[in-house]
C-alpha positions in Angstrom: 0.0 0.0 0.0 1.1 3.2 -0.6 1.1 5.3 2.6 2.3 8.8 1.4 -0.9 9.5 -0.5 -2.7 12.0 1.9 -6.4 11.4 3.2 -7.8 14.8 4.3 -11.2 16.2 4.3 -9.4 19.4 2.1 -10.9 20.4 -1.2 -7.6 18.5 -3.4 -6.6 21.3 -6.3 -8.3 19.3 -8.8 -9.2 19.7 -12.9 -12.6 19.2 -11.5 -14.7 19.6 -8.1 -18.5 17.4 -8.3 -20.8 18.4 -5.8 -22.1 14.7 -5.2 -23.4 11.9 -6.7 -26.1 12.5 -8.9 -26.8 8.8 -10.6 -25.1 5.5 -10.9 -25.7 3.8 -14.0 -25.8 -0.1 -14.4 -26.1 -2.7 -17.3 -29.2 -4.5 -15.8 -30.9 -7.7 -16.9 -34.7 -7.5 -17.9 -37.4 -4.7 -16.3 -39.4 -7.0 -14.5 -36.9 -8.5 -12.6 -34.9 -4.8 -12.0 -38.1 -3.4 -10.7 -39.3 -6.2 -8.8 -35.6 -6.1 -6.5 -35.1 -2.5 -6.1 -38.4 -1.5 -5.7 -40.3 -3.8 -4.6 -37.2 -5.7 -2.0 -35.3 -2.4 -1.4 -38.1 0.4 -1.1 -36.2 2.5 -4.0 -39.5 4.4 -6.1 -39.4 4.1 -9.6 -39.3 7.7 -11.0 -38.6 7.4 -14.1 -38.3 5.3 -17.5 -38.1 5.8 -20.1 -35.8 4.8 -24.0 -32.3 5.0 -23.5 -31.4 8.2 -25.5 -28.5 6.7 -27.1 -30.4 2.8 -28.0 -33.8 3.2 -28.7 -34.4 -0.5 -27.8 -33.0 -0.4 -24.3 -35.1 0.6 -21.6 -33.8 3.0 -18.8 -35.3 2.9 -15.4 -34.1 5.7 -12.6 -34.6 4.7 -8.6 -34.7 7.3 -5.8 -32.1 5.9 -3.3 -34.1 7.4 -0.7 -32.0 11.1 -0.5 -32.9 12.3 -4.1 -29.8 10.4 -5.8 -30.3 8.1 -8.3 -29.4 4.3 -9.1 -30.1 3.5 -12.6 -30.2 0.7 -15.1 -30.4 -0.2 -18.9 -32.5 -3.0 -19.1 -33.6 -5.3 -22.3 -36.6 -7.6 -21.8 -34.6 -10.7 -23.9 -32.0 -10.3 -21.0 -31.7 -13.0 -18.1 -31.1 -12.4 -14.7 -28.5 -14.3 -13.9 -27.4 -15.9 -10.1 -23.6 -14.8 -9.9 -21.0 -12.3 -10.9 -17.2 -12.2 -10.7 -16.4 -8.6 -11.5 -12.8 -7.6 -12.7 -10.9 -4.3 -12.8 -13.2 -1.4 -13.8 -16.1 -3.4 -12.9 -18.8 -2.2 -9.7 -17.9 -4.4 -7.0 -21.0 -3.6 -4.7 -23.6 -1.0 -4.1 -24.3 0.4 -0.2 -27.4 2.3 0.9 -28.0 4.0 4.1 -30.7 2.0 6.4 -32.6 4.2 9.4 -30.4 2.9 12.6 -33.7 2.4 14.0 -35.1 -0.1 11.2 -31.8 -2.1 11.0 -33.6 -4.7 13.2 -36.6 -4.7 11.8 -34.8 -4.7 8.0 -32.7 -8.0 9.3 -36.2 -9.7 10.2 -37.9 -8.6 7.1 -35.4 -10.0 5.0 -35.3 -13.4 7.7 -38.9 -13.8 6.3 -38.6 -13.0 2.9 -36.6 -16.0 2.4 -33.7 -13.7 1.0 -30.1 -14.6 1.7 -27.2 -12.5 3.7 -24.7 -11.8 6.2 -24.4 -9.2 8.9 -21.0 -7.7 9.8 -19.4 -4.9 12.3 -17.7 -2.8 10.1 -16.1 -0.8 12.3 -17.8 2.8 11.8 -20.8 1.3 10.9 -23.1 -2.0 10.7 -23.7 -3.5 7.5 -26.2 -6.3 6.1 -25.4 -7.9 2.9 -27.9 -9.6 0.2 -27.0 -9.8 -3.5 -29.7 -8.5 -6.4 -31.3 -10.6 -9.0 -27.9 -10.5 -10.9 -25.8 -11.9 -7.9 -24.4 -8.2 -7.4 -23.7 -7.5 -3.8 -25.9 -4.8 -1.9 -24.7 -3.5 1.3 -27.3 -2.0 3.8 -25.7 0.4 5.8 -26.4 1.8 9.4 -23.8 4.3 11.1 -22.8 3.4 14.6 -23.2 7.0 15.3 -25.1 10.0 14.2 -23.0 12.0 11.3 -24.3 14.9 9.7 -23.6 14.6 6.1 -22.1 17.8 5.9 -19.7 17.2 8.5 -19.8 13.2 6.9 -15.8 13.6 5.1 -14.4 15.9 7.8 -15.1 13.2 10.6 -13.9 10.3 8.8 -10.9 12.0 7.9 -10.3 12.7 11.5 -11.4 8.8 12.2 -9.2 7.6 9.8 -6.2 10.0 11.7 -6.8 8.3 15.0 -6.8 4.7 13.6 -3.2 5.4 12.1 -2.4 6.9 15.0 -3.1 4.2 17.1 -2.3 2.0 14.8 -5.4 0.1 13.8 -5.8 -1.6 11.0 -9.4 -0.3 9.9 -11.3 2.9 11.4 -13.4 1.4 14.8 -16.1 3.1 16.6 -13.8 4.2 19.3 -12.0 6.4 16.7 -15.4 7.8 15.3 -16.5 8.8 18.4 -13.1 10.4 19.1 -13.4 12.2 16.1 -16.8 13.4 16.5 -15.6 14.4 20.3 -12.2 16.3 18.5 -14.7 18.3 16.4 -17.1 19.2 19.6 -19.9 17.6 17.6 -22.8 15.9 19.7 -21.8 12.1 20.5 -25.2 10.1 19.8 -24.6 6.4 19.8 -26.9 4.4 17.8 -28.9 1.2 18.9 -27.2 -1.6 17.3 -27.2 -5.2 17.7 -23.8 -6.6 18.1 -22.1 -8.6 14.7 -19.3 -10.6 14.0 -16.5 -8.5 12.3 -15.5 -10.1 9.5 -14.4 -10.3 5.6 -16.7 -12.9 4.0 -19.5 -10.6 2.7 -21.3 -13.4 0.8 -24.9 -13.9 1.8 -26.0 -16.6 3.7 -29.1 -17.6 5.7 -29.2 -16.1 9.3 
């Protein structure tokens, strides 16, 4: 690893500064099966679809992630879901959405009785639940372990991820986020999560 590259919170003096995410585009299977996972499993509305601009023949559907950015796909009805992927260099390894801290319990049951497979893992900063989609790619539900404000969200990692070198860590651990939120005199508001396993296999299996 290369351990001289800096990781600050500072605006880099970039060819370009983006103000946030505003979609993420994927190569998706057929609509029915799209719509029926991330709408219908995931609570994403459907807000738009319509031709893909560029190939008539290709259906694109937009999904509200829940904070007004979007996940989108180009779908093709002659296109089969399929059950596994093994992405390579370039390729999107996972996709992570922000639960409700509150609901993470009630989201681990819901997918308990749903039949749907996946694992549950301490992460370190956070608490994360992982299922795959209808094409085997790996969604990550994500609760913080604290409360972050998201415009104070890059500052306090950067600070988090200070202390873990610091102390030598090997990843950034709840005591170093609530060290950083205490080194910005920010509120320290622990959320109510179960205790996990912290681990590295993040394929789903039955709970």
């Amino acid at each position: 690893m290369t351990d001289d590259i800096a990781v600050s919170a500072d605006r880099p003096d970039s060819t370009v500064h983006v103000e946030g995410t505003d979609h993420v585009t994927l190569v998706g299977s057929n609509v029915e099966d799209t719509v029926a996972f991330y709408r219908d499993v995931l609570g994403m509305r459907l807000v738009m679809r319509q031709p893909n601009l560029d190939r008539s023949e290709v259906t694109h559907l937009f999904f509200d992630a829940g904070d007004g950015r979007m996940v989108t796909f180009f779908c093709e009805e002659d296109r089969e879901s399929a059950d596994d992927q093994d992405p390579g260099v370039g390729a999107v390894h996972h996709l992570a959405f922000r639960l409700d801290p509150d609901r993470f319990r009630e989201t681990r049951e819901n997918l308990k009785e749903s039949g749907r497979r996946f694992s549950e893992f301490d992460r370190g900063a956070f608490h994360s639940l992982y299922t795959k989609d209808h094409n085997g790619l790996i969604v990550e539900l994500v609760a913080d372990k604290f409360v972050v404000p998201d415009d104070r969200r890059a500052e306090i990692l950067a600070r988090a991820h200070a202390l873990r070198v610091e102390a030598g860590a090997e990843f950034v651990r709840g005591e170093d986020l609530r060290a950083a939120l205490e080194a910005l005199d920010l509120p320290v508001e622990a959320n109510d999560l179960p205790d996990a396993p912290t681990g590295t296999d993040v394929s789903p299996e039955r709970d």
